[in-house]
N, CA, C and O of each residue as an XYZ file, in Angstrom:
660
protein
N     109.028     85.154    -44.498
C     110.349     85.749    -44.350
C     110.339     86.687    -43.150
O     109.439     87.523    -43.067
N     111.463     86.585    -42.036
C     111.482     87.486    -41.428
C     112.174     89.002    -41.311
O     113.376     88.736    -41.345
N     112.103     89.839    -41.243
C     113.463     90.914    -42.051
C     114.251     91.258    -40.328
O     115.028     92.204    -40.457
N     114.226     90.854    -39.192
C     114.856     90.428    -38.187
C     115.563     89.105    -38.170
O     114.902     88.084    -38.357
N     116.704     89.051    -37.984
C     117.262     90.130    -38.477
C     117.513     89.894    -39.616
O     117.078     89.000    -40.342
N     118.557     91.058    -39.901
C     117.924     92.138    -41.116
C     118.220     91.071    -42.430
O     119.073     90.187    -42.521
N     117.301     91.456    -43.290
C     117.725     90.938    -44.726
C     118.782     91.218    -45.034
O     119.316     92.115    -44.382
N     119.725     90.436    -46.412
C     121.090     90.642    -46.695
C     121.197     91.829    -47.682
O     122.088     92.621    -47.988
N     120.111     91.651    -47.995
C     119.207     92.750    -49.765
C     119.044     94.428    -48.890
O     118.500     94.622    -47.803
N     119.434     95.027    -49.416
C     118.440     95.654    -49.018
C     117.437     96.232    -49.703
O     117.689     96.200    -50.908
N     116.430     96.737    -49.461
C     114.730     96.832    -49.985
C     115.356     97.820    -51.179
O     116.280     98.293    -50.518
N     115.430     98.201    -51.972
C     115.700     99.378    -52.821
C     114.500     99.927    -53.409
O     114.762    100.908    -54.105
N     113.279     99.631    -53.369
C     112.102     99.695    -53.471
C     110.756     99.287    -52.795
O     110.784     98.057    -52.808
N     109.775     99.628    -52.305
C     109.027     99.505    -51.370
C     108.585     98.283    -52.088
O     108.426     98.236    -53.308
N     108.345     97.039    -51.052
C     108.347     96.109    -50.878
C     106.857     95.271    -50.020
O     106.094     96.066    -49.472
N     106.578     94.139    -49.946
C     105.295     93.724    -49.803
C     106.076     91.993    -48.764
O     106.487     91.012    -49.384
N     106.079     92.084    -47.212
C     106.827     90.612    -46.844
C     105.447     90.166    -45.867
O     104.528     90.819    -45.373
N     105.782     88.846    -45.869
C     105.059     88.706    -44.487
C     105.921     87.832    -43.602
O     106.596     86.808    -43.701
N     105.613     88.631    -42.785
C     107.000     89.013    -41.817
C     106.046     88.208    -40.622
O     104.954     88.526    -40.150
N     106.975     86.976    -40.331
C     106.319     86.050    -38.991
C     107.059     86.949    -37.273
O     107.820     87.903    -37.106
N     106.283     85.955    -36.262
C     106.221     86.879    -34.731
C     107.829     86.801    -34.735
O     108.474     85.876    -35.228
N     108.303     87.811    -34.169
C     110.018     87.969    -33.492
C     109.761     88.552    -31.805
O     109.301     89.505    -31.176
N     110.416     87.242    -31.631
C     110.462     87.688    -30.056
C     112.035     88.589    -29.920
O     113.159     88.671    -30.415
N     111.153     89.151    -28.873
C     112.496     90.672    -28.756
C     112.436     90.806    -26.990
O     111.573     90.308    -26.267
N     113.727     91.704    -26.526
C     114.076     92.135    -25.356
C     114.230     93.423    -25.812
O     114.988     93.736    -26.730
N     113.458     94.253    -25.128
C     113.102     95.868    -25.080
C     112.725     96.616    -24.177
O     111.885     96.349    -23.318
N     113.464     97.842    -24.345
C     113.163     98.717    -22.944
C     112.108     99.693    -23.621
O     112.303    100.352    -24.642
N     110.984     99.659    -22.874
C     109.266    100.468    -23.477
C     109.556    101.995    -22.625
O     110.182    102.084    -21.569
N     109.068    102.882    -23.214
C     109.086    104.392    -23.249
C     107.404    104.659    -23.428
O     106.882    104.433    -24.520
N     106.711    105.086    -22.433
C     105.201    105.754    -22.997
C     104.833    107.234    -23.374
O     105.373    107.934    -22.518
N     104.341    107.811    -24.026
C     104.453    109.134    -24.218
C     105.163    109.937    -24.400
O     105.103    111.010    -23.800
N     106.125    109.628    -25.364
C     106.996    110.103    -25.868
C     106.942    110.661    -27.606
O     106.452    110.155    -28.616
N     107.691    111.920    -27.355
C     107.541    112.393    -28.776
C     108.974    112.336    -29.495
O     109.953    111.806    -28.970
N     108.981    113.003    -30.882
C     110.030    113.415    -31.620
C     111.261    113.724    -30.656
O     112.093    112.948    -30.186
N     111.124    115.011    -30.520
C     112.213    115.794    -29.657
C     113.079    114.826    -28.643
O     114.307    114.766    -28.700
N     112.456    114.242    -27.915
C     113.222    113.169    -27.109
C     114.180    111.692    -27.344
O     114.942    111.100    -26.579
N     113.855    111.483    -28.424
C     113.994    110.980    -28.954
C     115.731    110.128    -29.023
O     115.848    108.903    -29.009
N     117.008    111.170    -29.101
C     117.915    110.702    -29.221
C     118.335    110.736    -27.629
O     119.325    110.025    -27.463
N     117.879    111.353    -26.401
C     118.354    110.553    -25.069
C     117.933    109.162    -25.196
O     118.800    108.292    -25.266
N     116.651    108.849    -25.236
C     115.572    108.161    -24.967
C     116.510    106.892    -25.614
O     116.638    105.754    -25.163
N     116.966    107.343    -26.521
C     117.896    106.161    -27.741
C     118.948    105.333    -26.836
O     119.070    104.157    -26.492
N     119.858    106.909    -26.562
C     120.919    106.525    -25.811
C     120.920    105.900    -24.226
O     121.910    105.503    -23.611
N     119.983    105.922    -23.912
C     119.425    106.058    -22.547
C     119.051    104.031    -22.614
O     119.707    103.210    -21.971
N     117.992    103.718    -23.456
C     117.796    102.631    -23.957
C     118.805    101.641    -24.321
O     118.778    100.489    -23.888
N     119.800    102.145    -25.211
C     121.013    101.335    -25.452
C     122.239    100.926    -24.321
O     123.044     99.999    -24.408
N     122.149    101.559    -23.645
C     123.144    101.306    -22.827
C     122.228    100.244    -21.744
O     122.731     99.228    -21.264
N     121.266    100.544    -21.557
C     120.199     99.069    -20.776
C     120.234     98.235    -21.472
O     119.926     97.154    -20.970
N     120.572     98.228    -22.813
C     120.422     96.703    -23.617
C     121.912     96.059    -23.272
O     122.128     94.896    -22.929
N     123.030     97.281    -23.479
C     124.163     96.777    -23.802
C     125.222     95.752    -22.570
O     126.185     94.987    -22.627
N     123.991     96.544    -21.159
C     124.257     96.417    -19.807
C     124.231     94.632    -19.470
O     125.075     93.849    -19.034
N     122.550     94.474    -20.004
C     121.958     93.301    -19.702
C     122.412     92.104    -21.123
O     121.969     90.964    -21.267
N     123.411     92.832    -22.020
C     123.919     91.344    -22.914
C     125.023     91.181    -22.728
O     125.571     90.282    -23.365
N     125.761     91.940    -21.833
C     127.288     92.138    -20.780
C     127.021     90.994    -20.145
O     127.673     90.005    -20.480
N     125.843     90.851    -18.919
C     125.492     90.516    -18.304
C     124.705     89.130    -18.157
O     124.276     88.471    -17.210
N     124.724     89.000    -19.623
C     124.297     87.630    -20.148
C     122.519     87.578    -19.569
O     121.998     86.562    -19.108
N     121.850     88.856    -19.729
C     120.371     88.075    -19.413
C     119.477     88.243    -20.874
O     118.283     88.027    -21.086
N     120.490     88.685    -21.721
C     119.545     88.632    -23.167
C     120.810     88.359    -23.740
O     121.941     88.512    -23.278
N     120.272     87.770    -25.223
C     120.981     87.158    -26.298
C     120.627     87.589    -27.683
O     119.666     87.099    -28.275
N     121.528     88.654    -28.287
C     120.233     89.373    -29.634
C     120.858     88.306    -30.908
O     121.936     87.719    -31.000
N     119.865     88.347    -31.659
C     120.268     87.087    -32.513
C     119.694     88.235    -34.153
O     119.331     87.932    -35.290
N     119.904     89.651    -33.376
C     119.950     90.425    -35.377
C     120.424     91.719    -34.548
O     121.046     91.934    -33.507
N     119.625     92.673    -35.844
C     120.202     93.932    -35.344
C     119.454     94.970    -34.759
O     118.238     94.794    -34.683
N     119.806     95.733    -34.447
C     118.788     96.555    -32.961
C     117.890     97.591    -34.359
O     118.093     97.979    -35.509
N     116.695     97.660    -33.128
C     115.409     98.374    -33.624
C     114.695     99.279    -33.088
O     115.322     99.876    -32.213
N     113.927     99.543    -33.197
C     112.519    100.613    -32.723
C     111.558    100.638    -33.505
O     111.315    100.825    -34.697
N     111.003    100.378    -32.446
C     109.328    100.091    -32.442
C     108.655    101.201    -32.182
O     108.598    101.520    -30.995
N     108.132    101.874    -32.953
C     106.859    102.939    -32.697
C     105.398    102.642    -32.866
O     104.810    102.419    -33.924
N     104.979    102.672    -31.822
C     103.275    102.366    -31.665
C     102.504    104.070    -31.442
O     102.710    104.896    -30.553
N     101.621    104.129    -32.590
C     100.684    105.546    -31.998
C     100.918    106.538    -33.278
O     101.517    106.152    -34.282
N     100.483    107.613    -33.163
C     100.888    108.991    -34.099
C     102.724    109.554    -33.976
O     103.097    110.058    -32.917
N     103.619    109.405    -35.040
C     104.758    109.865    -35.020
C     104.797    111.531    -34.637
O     105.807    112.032    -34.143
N     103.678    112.251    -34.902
C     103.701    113.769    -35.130
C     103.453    113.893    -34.050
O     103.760    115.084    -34.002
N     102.978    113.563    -32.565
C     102.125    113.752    -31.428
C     103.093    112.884    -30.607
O     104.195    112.756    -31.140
N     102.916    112.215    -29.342
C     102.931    111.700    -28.120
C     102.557    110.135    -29.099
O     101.653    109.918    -29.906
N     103.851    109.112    -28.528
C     103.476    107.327    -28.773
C     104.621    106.867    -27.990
O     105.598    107.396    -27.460
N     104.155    105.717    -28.109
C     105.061    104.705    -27.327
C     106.470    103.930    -28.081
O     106.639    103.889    -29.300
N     107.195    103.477    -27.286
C     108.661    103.245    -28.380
C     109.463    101.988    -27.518
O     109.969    102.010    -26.396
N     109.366    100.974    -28.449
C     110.284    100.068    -27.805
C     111.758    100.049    -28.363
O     111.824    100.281    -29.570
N     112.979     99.812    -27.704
C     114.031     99.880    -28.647
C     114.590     98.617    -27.763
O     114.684     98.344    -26.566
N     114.867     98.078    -28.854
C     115.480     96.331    -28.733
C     116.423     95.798    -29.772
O     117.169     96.157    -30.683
N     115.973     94.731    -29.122
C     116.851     93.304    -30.026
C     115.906     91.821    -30.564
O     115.182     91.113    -29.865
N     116.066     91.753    -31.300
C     114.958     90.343    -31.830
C     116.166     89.110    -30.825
O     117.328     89.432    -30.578
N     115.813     88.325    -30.574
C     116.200     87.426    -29.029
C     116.269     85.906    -29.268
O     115.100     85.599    -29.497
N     116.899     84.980    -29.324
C     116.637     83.653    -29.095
C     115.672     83.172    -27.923
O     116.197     83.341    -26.823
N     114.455     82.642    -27.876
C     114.297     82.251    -26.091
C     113.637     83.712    -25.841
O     113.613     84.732    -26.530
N     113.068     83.356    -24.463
C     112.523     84.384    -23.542
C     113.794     84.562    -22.913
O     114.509     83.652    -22.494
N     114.164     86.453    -22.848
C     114.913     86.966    -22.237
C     114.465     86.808    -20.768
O     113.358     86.444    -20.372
N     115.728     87.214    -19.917
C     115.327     87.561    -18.675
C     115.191     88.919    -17.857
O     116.255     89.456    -17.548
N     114.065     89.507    -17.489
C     113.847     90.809    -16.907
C     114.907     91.110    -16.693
O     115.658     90.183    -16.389
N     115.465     92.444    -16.737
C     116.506     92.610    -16.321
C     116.580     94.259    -15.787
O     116.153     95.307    -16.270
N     117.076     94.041    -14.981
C     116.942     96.193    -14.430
C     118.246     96.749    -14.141
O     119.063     96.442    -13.273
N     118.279     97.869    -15.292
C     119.617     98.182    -15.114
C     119.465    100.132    -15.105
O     119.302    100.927    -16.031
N     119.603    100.311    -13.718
C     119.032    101.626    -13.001
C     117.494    102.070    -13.112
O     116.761    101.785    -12.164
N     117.120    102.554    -13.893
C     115.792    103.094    -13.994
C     115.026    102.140    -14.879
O     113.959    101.769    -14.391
N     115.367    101.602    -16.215
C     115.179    101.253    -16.800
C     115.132     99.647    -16.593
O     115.931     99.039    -15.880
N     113.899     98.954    -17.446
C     113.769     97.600    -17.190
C     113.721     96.721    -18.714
O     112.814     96.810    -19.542
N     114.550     96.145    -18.788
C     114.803     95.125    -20.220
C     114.219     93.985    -19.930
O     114.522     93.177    -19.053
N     113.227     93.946    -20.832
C     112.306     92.696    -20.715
C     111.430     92.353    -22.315
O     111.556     92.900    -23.410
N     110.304     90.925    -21.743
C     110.484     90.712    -23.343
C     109.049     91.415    -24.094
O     107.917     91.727    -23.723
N     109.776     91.450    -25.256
C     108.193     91.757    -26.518
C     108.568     91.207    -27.659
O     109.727     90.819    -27.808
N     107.831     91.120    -28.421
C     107.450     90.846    -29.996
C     107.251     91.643    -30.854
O     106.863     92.787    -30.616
N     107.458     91.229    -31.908
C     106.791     92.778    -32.854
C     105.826     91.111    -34.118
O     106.238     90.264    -34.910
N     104.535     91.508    -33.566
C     103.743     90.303    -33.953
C     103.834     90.601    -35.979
O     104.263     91.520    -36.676
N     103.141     89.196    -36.280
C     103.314     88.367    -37.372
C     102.427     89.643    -38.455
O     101.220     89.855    -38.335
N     102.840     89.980    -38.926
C     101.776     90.816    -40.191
C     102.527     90.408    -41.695
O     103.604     89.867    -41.947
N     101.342     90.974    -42.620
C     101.853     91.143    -44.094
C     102.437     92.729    -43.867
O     101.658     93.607    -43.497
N     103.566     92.956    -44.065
C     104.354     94.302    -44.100
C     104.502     94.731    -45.554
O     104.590     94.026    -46.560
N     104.511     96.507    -45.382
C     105.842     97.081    -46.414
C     106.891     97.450    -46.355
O     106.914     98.427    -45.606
N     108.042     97.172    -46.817
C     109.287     97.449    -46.185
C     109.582     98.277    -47.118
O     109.119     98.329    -48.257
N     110.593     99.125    -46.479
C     112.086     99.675    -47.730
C     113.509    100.188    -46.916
O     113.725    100.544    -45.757
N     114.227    100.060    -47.942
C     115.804    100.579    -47.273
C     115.882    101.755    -47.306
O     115.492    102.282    -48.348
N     116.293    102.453    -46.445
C     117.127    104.281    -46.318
C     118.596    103.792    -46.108
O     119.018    102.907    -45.365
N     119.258    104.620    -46.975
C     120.934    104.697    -46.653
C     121.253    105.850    -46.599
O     121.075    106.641    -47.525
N     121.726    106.102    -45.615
C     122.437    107.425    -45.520
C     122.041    107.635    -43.877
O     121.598    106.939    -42.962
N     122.425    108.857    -44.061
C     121.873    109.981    -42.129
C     120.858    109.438    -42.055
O     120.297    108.865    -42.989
N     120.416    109.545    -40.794
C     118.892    109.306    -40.103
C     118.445    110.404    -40.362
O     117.358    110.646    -39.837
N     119.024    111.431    -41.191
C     117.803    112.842    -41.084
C     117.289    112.350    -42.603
O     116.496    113.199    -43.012
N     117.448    111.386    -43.476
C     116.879    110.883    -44.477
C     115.428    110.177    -44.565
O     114.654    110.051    -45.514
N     115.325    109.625    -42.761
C     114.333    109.043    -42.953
C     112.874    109.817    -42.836
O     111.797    109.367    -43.227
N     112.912    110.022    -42.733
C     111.561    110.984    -42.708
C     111.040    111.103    -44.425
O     109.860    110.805    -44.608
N     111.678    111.429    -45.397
C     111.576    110.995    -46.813
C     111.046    109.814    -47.005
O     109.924    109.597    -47.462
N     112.053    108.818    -46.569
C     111.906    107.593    -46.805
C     110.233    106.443    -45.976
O     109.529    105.496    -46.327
N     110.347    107.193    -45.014
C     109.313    106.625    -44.278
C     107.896    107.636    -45.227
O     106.808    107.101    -45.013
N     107.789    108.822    -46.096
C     106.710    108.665    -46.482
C     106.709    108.182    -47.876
O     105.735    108.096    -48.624
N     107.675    107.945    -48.066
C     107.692    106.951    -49.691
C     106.574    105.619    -49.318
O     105.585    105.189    -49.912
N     107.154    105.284    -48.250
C     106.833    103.637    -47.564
C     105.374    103.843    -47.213
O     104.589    102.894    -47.216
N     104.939    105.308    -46.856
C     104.035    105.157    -46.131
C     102.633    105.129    -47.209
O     101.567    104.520    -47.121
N     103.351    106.393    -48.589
C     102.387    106.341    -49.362
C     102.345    104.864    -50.052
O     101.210    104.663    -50.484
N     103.132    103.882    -50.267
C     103.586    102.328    -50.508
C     102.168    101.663    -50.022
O     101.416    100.963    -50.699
N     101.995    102.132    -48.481
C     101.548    100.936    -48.025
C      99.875    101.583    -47.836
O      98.972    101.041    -47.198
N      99.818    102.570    -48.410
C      98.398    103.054    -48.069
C      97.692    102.714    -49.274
O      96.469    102.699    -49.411
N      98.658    102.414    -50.228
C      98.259    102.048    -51.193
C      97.681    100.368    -51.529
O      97.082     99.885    -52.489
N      98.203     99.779    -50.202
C      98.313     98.109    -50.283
C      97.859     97.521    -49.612
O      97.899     96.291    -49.637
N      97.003     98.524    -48.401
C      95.701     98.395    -47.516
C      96.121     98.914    -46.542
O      97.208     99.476    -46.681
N      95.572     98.949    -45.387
C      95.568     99.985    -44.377
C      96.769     99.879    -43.356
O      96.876     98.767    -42.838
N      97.766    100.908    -42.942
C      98.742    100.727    -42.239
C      98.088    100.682    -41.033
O      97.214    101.511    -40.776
N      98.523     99.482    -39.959
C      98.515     99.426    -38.172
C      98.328    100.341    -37.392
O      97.442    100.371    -36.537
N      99.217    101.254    -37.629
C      99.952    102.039    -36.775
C     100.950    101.498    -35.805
O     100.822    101.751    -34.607
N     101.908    100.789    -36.239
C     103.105    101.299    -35.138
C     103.760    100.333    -36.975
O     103.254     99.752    -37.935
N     105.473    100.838    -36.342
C     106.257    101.056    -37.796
C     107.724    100.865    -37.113
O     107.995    101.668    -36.221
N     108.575    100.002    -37.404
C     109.669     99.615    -36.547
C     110.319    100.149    -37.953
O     109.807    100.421    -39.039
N     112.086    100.193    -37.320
C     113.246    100.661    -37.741
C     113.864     99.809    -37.109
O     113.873     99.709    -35.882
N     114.793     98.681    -38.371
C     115.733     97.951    -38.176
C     117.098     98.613    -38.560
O     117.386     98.951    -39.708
N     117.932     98.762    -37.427
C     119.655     99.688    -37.520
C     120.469     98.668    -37.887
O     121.171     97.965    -37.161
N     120.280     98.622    -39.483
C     121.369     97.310    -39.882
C     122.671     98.056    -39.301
O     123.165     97.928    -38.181
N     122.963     98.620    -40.043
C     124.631     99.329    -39.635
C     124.697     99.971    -38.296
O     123.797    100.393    -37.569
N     125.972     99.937    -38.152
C     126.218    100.641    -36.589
C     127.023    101.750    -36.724
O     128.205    101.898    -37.033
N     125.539    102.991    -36.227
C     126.515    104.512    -36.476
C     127.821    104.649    -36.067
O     128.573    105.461    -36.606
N     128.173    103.903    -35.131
C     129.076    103.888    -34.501
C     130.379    103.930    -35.255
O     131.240    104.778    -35.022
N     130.478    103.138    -36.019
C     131.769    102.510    -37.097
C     130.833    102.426    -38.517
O     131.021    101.412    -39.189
N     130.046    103.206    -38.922
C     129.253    103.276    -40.268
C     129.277    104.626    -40.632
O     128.457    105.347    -40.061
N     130.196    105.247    -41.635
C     130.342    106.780    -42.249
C     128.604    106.910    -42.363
O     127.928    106.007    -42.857
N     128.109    107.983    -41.907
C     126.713    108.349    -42.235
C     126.355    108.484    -43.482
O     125.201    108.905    -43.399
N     126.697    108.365    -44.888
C     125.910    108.048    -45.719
C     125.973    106.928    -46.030
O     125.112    106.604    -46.848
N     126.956    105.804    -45.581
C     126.477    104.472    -45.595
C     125.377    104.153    -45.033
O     124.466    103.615    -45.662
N     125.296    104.498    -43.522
C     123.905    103.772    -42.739
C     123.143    103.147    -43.715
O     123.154    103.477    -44.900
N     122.412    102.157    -43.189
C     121.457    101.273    -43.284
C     119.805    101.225    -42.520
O     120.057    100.849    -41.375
N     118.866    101.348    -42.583
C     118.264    101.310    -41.943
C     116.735    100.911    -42.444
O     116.114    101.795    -43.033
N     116.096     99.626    -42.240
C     115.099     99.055    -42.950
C     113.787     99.461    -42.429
O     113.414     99.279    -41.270
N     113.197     99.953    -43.251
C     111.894    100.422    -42.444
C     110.523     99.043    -42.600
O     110.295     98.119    -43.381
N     110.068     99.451    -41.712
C     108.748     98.069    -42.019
C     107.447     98.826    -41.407
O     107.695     99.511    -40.414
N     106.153     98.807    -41.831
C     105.315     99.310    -42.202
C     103.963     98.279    -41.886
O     103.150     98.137    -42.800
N     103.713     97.484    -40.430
C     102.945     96.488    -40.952
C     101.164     97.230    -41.519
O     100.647     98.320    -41.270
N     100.799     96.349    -42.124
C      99.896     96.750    -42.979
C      98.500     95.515    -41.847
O      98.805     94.586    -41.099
N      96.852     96.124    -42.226
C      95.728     95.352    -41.179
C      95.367     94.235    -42.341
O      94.540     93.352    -42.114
């Protein structure tokens, strides 16, 4: 099963998938922490939104982030789209949209609804979940089923995944 895009369910309980490769178009961020976080977002989205204007990517679910490294410290962050096909590089000012994957693992998933200031709860529910179910990777994507945009904040949606070694 893939949860890109997103499942129709959502997880209401920490969960056990194995989640095959999703090719994605993503703009990569290195060394980046917490604090930066919501330019870095906005900054990112508008390069995605530029280059599917523009017809050089095609998202075929719903947008994500990818965190690779320690959340509490300095890691790396892709924020994308799972993709039909290899996207095409695309550069839109500073920023470069191009392709990645978020490779094949046995995952733990679960749903957060509400604000994004929820997840942080929710991601250590998942986290104690999956430490329990063998050893987490380290890096931990966030699928944005709903769109803050037109989604009252305690609706949001937002699927966490957890791949596990």
């Amino acid at each position: 099963m893939t949860l890109l895009p997103a499942s129709r369910e959502p997880f209401a309980s920490p969960t056990i998938l194995e989640v095959s490769e999703i090719a994605t178009a993503v703009v990569r961020f290195r060394g980046i922490t917490m604090a930066a976080l919501s330019s870095v977002y906005d900054r990112a989205f508008g390069a995605l939104r530029q280059a599917i204007a523009e017809g050089a990517i095609t998202p075929n679910g719903a947008p994500f982030g990818r965190y690779i490294g320690d959340p509490q410290g300095e890691f790396d962050l892709e924020v994308g789209f799972p993709v039909e096909g290899m996207p095409t590089t695309y550069a839109a000012g500073d920023l470069i949209v191009t392709t990645g994957a978020i490779p094949a693992a046995r995952t733990a998933v679960l749903t957060a609804i509400g604000s994004f200031d929820r997840l942080p709860a929710a991601w250590a529910t998942l986290a104690d979940f999956a430490s329990a179910q063998g050893q987490p990777r380290g890096d931990w994507t966030e699928v944005y089923v709903s769109d803050p945009s037109s989604t009252p904040a305690d609706e949001l949606r937002t699927d966490l995944m957890m791949p596990l070694r």
